[in-house]
C-alpha positions in Angstrom: -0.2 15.9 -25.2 1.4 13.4 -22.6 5.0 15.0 -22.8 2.7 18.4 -21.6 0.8 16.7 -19.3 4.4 15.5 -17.3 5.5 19.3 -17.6 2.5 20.1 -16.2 2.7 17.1 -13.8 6.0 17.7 -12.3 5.7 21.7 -12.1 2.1 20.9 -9.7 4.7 18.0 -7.6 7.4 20.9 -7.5 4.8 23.5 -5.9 3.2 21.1 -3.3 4.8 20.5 0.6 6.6 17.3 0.8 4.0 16.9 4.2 1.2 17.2 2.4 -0.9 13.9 2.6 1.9 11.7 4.2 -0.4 8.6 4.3 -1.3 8.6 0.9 1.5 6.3 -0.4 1.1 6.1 -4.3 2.7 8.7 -6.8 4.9 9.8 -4.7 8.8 9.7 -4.5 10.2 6.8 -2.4 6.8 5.3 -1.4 5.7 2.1 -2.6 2.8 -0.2 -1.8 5.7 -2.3 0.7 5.6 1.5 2.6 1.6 1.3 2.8 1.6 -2.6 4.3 4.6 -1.7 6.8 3.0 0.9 8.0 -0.4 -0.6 8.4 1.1 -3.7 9.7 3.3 -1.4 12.1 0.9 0.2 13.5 -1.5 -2.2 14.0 1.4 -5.0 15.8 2.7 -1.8 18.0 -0.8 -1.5 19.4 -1.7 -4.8 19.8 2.0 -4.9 21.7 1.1 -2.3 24.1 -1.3 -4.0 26.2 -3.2 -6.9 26.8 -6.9 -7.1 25.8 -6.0 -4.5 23.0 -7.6 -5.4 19.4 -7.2 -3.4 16.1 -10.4 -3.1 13.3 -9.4 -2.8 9.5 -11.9 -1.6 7.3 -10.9 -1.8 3.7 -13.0 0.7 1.5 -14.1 0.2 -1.9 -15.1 3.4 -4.1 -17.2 2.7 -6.7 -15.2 4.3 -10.0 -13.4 6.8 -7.8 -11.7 8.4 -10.8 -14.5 8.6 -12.5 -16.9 10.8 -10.0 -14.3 13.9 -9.3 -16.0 17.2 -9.5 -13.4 19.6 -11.4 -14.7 22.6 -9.8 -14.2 20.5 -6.2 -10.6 19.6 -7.3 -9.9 23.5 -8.4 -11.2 24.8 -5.0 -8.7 22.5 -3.2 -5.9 23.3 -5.3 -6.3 26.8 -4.3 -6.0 25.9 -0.8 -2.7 24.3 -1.5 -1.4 27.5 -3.2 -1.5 26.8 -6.7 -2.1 29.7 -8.8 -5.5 30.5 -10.2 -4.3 30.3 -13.8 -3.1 26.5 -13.0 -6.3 25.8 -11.8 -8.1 27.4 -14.3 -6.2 25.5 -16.5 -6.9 22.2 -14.8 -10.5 22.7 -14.9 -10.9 23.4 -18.7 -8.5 20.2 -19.2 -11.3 18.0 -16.9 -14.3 19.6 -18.8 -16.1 20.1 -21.5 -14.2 16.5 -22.7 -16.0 14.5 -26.1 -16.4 10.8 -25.4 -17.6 8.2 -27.8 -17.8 4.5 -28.2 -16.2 2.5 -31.4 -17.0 -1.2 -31.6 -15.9 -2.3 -34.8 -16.9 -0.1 -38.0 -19.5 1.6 -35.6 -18.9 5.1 -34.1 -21.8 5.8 -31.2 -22.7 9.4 -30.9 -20.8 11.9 -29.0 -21.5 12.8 -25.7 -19.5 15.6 -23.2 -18.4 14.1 -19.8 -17.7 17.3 -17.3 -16.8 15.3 -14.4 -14.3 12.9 -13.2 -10.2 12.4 -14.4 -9.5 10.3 -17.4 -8.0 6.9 -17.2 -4.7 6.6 -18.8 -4.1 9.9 -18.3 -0.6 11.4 -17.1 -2.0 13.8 -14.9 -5.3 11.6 -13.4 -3.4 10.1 -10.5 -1.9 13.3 -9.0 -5.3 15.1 -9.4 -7.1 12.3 -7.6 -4.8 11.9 -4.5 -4.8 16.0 -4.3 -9.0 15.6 -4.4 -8.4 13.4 -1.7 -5.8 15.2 0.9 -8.3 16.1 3.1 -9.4 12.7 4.1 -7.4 11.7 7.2 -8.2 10.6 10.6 -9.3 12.8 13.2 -9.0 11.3 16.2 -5.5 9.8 17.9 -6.7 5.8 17.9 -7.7 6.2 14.1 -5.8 6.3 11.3 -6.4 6.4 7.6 -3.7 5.0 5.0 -4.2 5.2 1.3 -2.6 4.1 -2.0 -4.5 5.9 -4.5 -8.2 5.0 -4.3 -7.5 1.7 -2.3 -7.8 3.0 1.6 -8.4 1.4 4.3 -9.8 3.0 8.2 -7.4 1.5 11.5 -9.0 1.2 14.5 -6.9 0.9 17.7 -9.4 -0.4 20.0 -8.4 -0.3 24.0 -11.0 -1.5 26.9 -13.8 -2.2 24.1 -14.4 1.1 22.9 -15.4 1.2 19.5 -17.1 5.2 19.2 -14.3 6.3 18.4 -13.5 4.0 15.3 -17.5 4.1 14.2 -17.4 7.6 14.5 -14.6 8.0 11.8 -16.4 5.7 9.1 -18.7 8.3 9.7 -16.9 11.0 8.8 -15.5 9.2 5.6 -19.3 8.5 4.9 -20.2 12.3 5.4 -16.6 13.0 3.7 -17.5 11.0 0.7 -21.5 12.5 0.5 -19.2 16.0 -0.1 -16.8 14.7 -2.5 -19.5 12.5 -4.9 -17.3 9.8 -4.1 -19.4 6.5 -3.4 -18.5 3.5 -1.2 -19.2 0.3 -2.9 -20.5 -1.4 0.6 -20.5 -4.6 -1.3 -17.0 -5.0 -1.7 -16.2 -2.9 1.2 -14.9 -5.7 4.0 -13.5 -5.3 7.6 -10.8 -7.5 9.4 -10.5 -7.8 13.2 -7.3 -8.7 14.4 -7.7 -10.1 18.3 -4.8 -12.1 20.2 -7.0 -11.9 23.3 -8.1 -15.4 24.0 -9.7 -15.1 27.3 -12.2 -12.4 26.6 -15.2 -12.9 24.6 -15.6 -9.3 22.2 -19.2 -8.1 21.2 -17.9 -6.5 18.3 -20.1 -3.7 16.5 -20.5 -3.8 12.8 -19.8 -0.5 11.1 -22.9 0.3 8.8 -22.3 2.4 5.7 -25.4 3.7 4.0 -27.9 2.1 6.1 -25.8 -1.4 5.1 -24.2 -3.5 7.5 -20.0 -4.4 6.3 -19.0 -8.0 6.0 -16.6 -9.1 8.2 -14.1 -11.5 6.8 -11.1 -13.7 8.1 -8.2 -12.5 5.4 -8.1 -10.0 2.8 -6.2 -9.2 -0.4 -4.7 -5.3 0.3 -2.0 -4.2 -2.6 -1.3 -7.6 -3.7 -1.0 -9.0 -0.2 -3.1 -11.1 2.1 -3.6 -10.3 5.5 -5.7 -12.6 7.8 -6.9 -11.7 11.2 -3.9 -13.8 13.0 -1.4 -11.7 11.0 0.2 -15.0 10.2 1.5 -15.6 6.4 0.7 -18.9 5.1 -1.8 -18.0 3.3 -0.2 -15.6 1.0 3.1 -18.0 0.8 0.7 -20.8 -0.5 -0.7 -18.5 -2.9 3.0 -17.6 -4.0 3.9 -20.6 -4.2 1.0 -22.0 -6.6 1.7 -19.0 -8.7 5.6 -18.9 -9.4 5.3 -23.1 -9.8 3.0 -22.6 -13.1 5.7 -20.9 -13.9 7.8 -22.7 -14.1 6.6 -25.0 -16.5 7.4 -21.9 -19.1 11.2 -21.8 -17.8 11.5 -25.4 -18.8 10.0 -25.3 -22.1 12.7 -22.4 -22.7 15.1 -24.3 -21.5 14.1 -27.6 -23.9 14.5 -25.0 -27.0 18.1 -24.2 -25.5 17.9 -20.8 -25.0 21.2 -19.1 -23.3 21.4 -19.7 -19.6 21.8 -15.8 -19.4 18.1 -15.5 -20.9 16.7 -18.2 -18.9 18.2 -15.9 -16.1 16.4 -13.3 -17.0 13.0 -15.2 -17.4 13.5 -16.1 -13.9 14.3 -12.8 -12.4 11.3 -11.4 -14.5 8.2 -14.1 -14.0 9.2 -15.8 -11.1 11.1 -14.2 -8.6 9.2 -11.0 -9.1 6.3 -13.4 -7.7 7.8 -14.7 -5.0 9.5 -12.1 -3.6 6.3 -9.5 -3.9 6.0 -7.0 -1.3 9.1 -9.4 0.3 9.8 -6.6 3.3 6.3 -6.7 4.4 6.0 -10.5 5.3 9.1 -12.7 4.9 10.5 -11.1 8.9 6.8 -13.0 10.2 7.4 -16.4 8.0 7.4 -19.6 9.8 10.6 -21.8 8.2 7.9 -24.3 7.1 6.8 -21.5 4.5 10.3 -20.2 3.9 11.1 -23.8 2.9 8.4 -24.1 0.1 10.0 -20.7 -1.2 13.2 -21.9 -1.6 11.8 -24.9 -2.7 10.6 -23.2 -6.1 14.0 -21.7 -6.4 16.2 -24.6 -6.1 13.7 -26.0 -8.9 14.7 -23.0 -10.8 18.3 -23.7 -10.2 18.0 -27.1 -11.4 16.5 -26.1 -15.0 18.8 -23.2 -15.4 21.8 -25.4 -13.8 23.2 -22.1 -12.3 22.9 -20.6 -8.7 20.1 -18.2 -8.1 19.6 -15.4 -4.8 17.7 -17.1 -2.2 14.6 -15.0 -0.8 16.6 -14.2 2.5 19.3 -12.9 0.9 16.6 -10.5 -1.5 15.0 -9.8 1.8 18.0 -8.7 3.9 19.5 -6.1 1.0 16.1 -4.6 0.4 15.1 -4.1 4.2 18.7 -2.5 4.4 17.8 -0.5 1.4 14.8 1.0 1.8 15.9 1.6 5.3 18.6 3.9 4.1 15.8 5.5 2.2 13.7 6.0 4.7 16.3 7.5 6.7 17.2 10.3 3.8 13.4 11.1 3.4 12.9 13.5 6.2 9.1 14.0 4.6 8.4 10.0 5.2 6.1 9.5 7.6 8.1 6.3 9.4 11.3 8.7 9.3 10.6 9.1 13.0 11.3 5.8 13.7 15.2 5.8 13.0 16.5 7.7 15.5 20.4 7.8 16.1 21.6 7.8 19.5 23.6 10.1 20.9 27.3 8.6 19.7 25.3 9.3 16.1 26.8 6.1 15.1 23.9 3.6 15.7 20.2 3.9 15.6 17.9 3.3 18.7 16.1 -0.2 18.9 12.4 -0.3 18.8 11.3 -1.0 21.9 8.8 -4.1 21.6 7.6 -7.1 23.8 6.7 -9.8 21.4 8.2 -11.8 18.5 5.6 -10.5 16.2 6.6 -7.4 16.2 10.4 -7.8 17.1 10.3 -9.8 13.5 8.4 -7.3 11.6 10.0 -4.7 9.2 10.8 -1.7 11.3 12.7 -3.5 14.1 14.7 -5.7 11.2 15.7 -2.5 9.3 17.0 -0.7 12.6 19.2 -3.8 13.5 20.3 -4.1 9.6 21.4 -0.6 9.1 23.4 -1.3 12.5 24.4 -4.4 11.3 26.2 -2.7 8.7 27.0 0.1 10.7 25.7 2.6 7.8 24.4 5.2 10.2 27.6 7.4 10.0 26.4 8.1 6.8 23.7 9.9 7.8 
């Protein structure tokens, strides 16, 4: 059933605009979650770089069992819109109802009951149907923006001279959005994160209420396996790293004490380790102070020393997969940061961002233009 469920998968991808949705960043071709935090990071730094007294609002939504609450006959109508055939979406709609469900635990089998609602976990074809359910939730007004990677979104505000209506008034529209979807907000675990370098004005910000409940605010928060905190500094995330990939490597010396190959201790590393530490590398490594990149390499030189071979260090991972997924980025005329790599006219290099503080001169946009120049790669493209 899964081998159909790809056929039908990839046959629904292959009859669906490459424009369609561009901010929803998961199963999709060349997105990742490092697109989702870039951009979110990039448009919030190249706000907060335009003028002084500007401050940006991130409200990170919660669904409670999104998966769980789509309406098939919802889902088929929106299909429709996007051109699918009616047999397709008849087709979809007998495959999401009508489906037995019962519970095992042990030598017990509970009685049967028929769930017609909602997209099965585990299922090859759930994640496609949910982010089609949810195309039609974007941002409707110029200083909002909404960015999703599957059911984890999260509502920018761009907030200039203390004006707020316009943010309030799209968690609004998700609210009403949501009332006509089924879809519930979990309020609980819904949070929002100011982000404010102003230091001589004192804010009276307003708290977004969603159904009649008022949001917590918090100082950092965990968003596709990174923390962000309200000063858009790293620290906290590096520490966290670095806890992490140390336990670690407790396991690479106990491999090593049963003389295992240095080629497999290699592999260990590459696997368990540096996958932890460099994690969504593209989105925070540019804005690292040397302190934290110091406790990085750190870890790695401890690795070095148990394996007694050389490893990569971080800014070398870093710099070849900014370049990379810059080149990427550049192919995919259907990304929706394309627009920042523009060639000048001698087509040879690409024009600089233009930006005013380190912040964002360090962040990943503005690195990639200056590697792919670096490596003078744009007569490639």
């Amino acid at each position: 059933m899964k081998c159909f469920e790809r056929l039908v998968r990839d046959f629904i991808i292959s009859s669906l605009p490459d424009t369609l949705d561009p901010l929803q960043f998961a199963y999709r071709p060349n997105r990742s979650t490092d697109d989702a935090i870039s951009h979110l990071l990039h448009t919030s730094l190249t706000h907060l770089d335009t003028r002084r007294g500007n401050y940006v609002k991130m409200l990170f939504i919660d669904y409670s069992s999104a998966f769980n609450t789509v309406i098939p006959s919802t889902l088929t109508t929106k299909l429709e819109h996007l051109g699918l055939s009616s047999s397709m979406c008849q087709w979809i709609s007998n495959f999401l109802t009508g489906r037995p469900q019962a519970v095992r635990m042990g030598g017990h089998v509970s009685a049967s009951t028929t769930l017609s609602t909602g997209a099965p976990q585990g299922c090859v074809l759930s994640p496609l149907l949910y982010s089609l359910y949810t195309y039609d939730c974007v941002a409707t007004t110029s200083s909002t923006t909404i960015i999703k990677f599957a059911d984890d979104t999260v509502v920018v505000g761009l907030i200039s001279d203390n004006n707020e209506t316009a943010y309030l008034k799209e968690i609004r529209n998700l609210e009403n959005w949501c009332q006509r979807n089924n879809l519930l907000l979990n309020v609980s675990k819904t949070k929002e994160l100011i982000v404010d370098f102003s230091t001589k004005q004192e804010r009276n910000y307003q708290t977004p209420v969603i159904n009649e409940c008022p949001v917590e605010r918090v100082d950092s928060f965990k968003y596709l396996g990174v923390h962000i905190t309200q000063d858009l500094s790293w620290s906290c995330h590096i520490n966290t790293v670095v806890k992490k990939a140390r336990q670690r490597l407790y396991h690479l010396r106990r491999l090593r004490d049963f003389q295992l190959p240095s080629k497999v201790l290699r592999n260990f590393y590459s696997c368990t380790i540096e996958s932890i530490l460099a994690g969504n590398i593209l989105t925070w490594f540019g804005n690292s102070t040397m302190q934290d990149r110091r406790a990085l390499q750190r870890v790695v030189r401890s690795a070095e020393r148990t394996i007694r071979s050389e490893l990569p260090d971080l800014h070398s991972i870093y710099s070849r997969r900014c370049w990379t997924k810059a080149r990427k980025i550049v192919k995919d005329l259907s990304h929706p940061n394309n627009r920042l790599f523009s060639l000048l006219r001698s087509g040879k290099r690409f024009r600089s961002l233009k930006t005013n503080t380190e912040r964002l001169r360090r962040s990943f946009f503005p690195q990639a233009i200056r590697s792919l120049n670096h490596n003078h790669t744009t007569t490639q493209y």
